[in-house]
C-alpha positions as CSV (number, residue, x, y, z in Angstrom):
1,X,229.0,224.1,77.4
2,X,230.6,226.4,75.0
3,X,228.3,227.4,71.6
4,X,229.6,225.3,68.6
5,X,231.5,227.2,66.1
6,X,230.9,225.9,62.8
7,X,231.7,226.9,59.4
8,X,231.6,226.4,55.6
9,X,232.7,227.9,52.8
10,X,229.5,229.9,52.5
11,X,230.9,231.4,55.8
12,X,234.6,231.7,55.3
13,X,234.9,233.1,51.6
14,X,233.3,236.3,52.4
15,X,235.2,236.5,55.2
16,X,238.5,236.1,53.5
17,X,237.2,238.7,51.1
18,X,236.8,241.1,54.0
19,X,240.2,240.2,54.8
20,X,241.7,241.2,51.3
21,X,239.8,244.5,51.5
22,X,241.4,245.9,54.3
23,X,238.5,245.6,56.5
24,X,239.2,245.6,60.5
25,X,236.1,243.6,61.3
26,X,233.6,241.3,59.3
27,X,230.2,240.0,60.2
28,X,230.2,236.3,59.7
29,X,227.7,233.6,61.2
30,X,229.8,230.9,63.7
31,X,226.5,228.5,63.3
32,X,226.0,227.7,59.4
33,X,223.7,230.8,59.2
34,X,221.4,230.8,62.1
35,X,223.2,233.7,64.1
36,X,225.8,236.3,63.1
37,X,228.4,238.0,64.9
38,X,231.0,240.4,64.1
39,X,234.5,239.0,64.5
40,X,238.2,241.3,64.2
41,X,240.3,240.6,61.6
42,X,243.6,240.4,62.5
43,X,247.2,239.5,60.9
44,X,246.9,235.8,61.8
45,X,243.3,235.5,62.1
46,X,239.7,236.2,62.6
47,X,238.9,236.2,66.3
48,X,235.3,235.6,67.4
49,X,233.8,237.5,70.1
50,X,234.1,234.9,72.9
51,X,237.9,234.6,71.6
52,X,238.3,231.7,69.6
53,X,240.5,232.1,66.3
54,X,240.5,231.3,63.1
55,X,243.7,230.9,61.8
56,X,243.8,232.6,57.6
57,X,245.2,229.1,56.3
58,X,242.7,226.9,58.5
59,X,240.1,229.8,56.8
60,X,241.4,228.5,53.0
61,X,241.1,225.7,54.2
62,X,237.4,225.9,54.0
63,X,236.7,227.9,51.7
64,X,238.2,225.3,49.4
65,X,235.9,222.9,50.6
66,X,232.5,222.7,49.3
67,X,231.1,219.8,50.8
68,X,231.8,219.9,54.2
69,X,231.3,221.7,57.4
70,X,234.4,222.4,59.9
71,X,234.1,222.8,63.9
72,X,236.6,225.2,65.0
73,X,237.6,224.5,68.6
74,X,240.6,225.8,71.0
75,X,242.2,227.1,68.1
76,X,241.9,224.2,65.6
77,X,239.6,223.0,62.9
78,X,238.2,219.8,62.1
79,X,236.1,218.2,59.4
80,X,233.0,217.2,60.5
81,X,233.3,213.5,59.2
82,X,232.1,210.3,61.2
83,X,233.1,206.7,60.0
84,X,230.6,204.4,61.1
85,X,231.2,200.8,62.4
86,X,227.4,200.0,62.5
87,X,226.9,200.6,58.4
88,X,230.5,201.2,57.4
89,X,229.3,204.4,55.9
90,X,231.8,207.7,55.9
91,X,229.0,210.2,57.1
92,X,229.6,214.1,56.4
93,X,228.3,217.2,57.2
94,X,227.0,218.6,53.7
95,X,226.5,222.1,53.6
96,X,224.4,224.4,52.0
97,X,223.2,227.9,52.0
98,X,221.0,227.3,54.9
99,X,220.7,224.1,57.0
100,X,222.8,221.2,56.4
101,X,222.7,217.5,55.1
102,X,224.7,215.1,55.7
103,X,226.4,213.2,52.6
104,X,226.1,209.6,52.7
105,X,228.4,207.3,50.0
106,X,228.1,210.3,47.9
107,X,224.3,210.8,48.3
108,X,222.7,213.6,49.8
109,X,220.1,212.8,52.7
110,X,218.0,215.9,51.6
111,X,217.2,217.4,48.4
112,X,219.4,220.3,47.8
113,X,218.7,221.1,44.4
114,X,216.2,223.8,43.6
115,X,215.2,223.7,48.0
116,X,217.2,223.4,51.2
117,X,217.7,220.5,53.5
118,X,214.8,222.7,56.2
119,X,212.4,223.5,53.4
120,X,212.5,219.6,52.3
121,X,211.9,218.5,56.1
122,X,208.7,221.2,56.0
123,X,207.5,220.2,53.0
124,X,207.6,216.6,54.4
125,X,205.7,217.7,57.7
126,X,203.0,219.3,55.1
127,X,202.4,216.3,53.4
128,X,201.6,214.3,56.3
129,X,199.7,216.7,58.2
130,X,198.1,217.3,60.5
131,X,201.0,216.1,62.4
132,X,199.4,215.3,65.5
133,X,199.5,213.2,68.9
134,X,202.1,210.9,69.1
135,X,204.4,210.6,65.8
136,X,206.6,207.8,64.6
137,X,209.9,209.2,62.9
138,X,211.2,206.1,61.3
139,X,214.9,207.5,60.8
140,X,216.2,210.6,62.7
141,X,219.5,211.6,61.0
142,X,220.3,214.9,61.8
143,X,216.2,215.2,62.9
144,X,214.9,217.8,61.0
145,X,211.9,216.2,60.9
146,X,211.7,215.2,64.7
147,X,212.1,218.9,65.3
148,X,209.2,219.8,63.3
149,X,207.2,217.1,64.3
150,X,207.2,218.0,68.0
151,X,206.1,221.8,67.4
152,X,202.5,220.2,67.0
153,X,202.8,216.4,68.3
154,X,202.1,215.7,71.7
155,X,204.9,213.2,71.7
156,X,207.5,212.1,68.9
157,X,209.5,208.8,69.0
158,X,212.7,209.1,66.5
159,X,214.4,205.9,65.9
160,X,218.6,205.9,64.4
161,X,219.8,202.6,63.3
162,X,223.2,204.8,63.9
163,X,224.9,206.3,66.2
164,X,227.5,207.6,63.9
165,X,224.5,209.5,62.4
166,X,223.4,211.2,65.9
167,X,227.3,212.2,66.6
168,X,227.0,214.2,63.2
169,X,223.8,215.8,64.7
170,X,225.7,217.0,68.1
171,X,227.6,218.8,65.8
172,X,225.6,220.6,64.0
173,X,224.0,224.0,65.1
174,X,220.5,222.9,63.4
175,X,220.1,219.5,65.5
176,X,220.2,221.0,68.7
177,X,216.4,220.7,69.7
178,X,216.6,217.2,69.3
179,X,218.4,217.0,72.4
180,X,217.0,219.5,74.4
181,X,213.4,219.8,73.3
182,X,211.4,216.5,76.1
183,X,208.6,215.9,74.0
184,X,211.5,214.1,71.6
185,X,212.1,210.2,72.4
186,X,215.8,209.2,70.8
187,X,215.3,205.2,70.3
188,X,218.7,203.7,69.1
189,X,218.5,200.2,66.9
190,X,216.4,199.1,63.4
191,X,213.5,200.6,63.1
192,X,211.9,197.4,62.2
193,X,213.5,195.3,65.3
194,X,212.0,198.8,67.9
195,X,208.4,198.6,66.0
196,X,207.9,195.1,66.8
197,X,208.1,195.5,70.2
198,X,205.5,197.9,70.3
199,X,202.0,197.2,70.6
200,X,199.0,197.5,67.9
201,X,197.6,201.4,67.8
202,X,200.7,203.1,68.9
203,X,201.0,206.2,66.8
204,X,198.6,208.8,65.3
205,X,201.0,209.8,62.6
206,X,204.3,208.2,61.1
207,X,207.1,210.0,58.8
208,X,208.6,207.3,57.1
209,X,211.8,208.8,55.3
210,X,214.1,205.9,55.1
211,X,217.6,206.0,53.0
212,X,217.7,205.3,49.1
213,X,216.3,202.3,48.6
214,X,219.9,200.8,47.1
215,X,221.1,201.7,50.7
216,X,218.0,200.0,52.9
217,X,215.4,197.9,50.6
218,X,213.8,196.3,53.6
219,X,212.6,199.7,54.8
220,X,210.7,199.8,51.6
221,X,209.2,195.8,51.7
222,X,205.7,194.8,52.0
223,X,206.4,192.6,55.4
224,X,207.8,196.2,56.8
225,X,204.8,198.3,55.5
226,X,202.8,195.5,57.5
227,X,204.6,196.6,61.2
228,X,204.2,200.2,60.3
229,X,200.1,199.8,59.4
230,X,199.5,197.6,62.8
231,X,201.4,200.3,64.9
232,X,199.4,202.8,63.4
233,X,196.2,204.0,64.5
234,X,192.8,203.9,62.7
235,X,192.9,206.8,60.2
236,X,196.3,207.4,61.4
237,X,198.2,208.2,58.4
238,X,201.8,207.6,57.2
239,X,204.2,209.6,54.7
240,X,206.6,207.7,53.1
241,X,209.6,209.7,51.5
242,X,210.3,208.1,48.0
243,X,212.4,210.0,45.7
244,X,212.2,212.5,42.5
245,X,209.3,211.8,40.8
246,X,210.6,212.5,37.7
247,X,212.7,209.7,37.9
248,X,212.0,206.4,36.0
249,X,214.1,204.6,38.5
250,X,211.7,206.3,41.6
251,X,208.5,206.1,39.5
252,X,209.6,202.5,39.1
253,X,209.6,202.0,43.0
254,X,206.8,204.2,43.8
255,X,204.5,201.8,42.0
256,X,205.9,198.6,44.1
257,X,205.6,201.4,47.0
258,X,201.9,201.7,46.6
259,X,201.2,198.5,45.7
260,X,202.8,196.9,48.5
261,X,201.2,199.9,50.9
262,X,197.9,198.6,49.8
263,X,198.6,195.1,50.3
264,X,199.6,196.1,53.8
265,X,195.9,197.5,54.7
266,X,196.6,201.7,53.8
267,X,194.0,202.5,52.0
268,X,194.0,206.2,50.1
269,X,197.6,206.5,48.8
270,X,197.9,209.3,47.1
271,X,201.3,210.7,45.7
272,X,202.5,213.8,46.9
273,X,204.8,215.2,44.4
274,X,205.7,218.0,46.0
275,X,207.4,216.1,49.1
276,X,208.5,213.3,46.8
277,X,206.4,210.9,48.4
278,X,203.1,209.3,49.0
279,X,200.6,209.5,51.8
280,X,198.3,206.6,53.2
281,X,195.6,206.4,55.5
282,X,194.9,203.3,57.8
């Protein structure tokens, strides 16, 4: 299978630049910043080295765009844009000036302001460590956190409500080790339906990050904090992704969050401003 090529504007404007300069060849990343190579600019296009072309008004194209990613592919461009029939949810690639999100009805699934979508993921694994054994991930999006998880876990089970959400990841240069990496379990359905159908004691660690709580409030209910404390192992512990602490609207449902948490059996929440969340022990 051919490498993905796909672009923003943080790609394509300097390119274009390069372009107006005079230059003959540019140095430009075909994977949102992971790799560079050096492309020829030519009178109808940037060609890649393996020979793929970018035509100059599919390139403006882009760089007029600042909120989504484009796969470039025999020739043509595409937005990177899934409609999903599971959620009815437009899902897009969101870049930024490292590793993408993906924009959900017009929220981001990562923090982006002040931090990237890879530095929120790691400060996330922080919280929660050690990150060890065998690790629930509640909701895998474009599985950032999977990824990390499985550099230390013996195992990682990663569960997507849907699909729509792991067709975005095939597309994007940053998701690829949660296909290839076999210590990562994809589970497709509601987290809640897949966790009661596991047995008591399952998992050493779990990395709850579920959507905004306007978007899934059962994900953030007392019955569901109940499944995820008899799955989890004695002194297992469990980070739960909130919001902005700052916000009266989060610090409204952090309070239900820790109250209901304790209901549920955790015992030592403690808030973990840094990762805009909390952590509890069993």
């Amino acid at each position: 299978m051919a490498e993905l090529i796909v672009l923003s504007h943080y790609q394509v404007r300097p390119l274009l630049q390069a372009r107006e300069a005079g230059a003959a060849s540019a140095e430009i990343s075909p994977d949102l910043n992971r790799t560079t190579v050096r492309v020829s600019i030519e009178p109808d296009g940037a060609v890649f080295p393996g020979g793929e072309r970018l035509r100059w008004e599919d390139a403006e194209t882009i760089a007029a765009s600042d909120n989504t990613c484009y796969l470039l592919e025999q020739g043509e461009v595409r937005a990177i844009k899934v409609f999903s029939e599971v959620t009815n949810w437009v899902r897009t690639l969101y870049p930024t000036r490292n590793a993408p999100t993906t924009l959900v009805s017009g929220l981001t699934m990562h923090r982006i302001s002040g931090t990237d979508p890879w530095q929120d993921t790691l400060n996330k694994i922080r919280a929660a460590s050690p990150v060890v054994g065998h690790v629930l991930d509640t909701a895998t999006g474009l599985g950032y956190t999977a990824i990390e998880a499985a550099k230390t876990a013996e195992r990682v089970t990663t569960v997507e409500i849907d699909p729509a959400a792991l067709e975005l990841a095939r597309l994007n240069p940053w998701s690829q080790e949660l296909f290839d990496n076999p210590k990562i379990e994809q589970v497709i359905g509601h987290v809640w339906d897949v966790i009661e159908e596991q047995d008591d004691d399952t998992y050493t660690t779990i990395i709850h990050d579920p959507p905004a709580f306007s978007l899934a409030g059962e994900l953030y209910s007392g019955d569901f904090y109940a499944e995820l404390y008899r799955v989890l192992r004695r002194k297992g512990r469990l980070f739960h992704y909130i919001g902005d602490p700052d916000s009266r609207t989060v610090q409204r449902t952090t309070q239900g969050v820790i109250r209901r948490l304790h209901e549920a059996g955790f015992t030592k929440v403690t808030p973990k401003p840094r990762a805009f969340g909390v952590l509890a022990q069993k």
